[in-house]
C-alpha positions as CSV (number, residue, x, y, z in Angstrom):
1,X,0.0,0.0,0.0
2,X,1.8,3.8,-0.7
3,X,1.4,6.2,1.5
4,X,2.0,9.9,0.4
5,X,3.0,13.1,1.9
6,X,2.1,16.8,1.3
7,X,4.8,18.8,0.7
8,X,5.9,22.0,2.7
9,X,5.2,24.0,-0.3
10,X,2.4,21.7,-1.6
11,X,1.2,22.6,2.1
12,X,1.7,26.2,1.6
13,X,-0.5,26.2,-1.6
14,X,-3.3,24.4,0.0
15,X,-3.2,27.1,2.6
16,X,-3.5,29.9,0.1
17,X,-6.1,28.1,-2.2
18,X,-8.3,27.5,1.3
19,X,-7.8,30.9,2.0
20,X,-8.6,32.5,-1.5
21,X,-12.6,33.0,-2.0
22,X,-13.7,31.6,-4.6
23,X,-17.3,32.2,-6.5
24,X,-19.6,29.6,-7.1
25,X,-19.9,27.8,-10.1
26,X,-22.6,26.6,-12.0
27,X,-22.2,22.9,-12.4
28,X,-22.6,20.0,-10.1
29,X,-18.8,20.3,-8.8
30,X,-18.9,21.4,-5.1
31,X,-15.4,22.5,-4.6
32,X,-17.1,23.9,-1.4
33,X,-17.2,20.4,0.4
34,X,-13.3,19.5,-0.5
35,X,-12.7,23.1,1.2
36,X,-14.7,22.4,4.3
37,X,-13.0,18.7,4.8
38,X,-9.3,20.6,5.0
39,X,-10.7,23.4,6.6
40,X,-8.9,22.2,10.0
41,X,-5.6,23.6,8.0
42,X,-6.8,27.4,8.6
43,X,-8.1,29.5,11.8
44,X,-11.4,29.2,13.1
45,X,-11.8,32.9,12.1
46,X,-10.8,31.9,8.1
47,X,-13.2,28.8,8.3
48,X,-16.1,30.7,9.5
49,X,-15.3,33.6,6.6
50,X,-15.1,30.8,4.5
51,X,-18.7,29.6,5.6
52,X,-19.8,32.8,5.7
53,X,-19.1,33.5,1.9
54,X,-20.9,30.2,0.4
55,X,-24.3,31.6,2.5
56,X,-23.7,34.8,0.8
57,X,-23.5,33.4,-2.7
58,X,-26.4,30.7,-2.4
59,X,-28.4,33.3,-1.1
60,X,-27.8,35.4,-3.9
61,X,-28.1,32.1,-6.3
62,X,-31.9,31.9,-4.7
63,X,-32.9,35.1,-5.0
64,X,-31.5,34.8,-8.5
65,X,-33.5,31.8,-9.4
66,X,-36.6,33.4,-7.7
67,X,-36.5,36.0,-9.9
68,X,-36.1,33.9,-13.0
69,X,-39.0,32.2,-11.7
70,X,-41.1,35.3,-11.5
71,X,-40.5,35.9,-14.6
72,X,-41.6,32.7,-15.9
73,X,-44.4,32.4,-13.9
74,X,-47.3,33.3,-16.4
75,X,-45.6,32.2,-19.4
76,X,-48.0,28.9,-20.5
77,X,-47.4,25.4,-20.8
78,X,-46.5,23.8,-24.4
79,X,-49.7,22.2,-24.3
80,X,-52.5,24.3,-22.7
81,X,-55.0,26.0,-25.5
């Protein structure tokens, strides 16, 4: 069985890359929940920043799609007369 090691700087990346915000894409990938599980590598502080951010863009997501929404609302179905 291998057995690997992080590097100092390969360490030092993953501390900047959990650090750096990043925005939230729109496919299925949820780099979120890889960021969370080495979260334990930053400050309580960083981690609840971190937590903090991903609310902030899902709520704007929501209100986003709620809009669209709205503005689909009366539009009819395919099949109604």
């Amino acid at each position: 069985k291998k057995s690997y090691t992080i590097t100092e700087e390969g360490r030092d990346q993953l501390i900047r890359w959990l650090h750096k915000d990043v925005m939230m894409g729109k496919t299925a990938k949820d780099v979120f929940r890889v960021r969370m599980y080495f979260s334990n590598n930053i400050d309580l502080t960083s981690r609840v920043k971190l937590l903090e951010s991903q609310k902030m863009q899902h709520t704007k997501r929501l209100n986003a799609l709620k809009k669209t929404l709205e503005q689909y609302r009366d539009v009819p179905a395919l099949d109604s007369d």
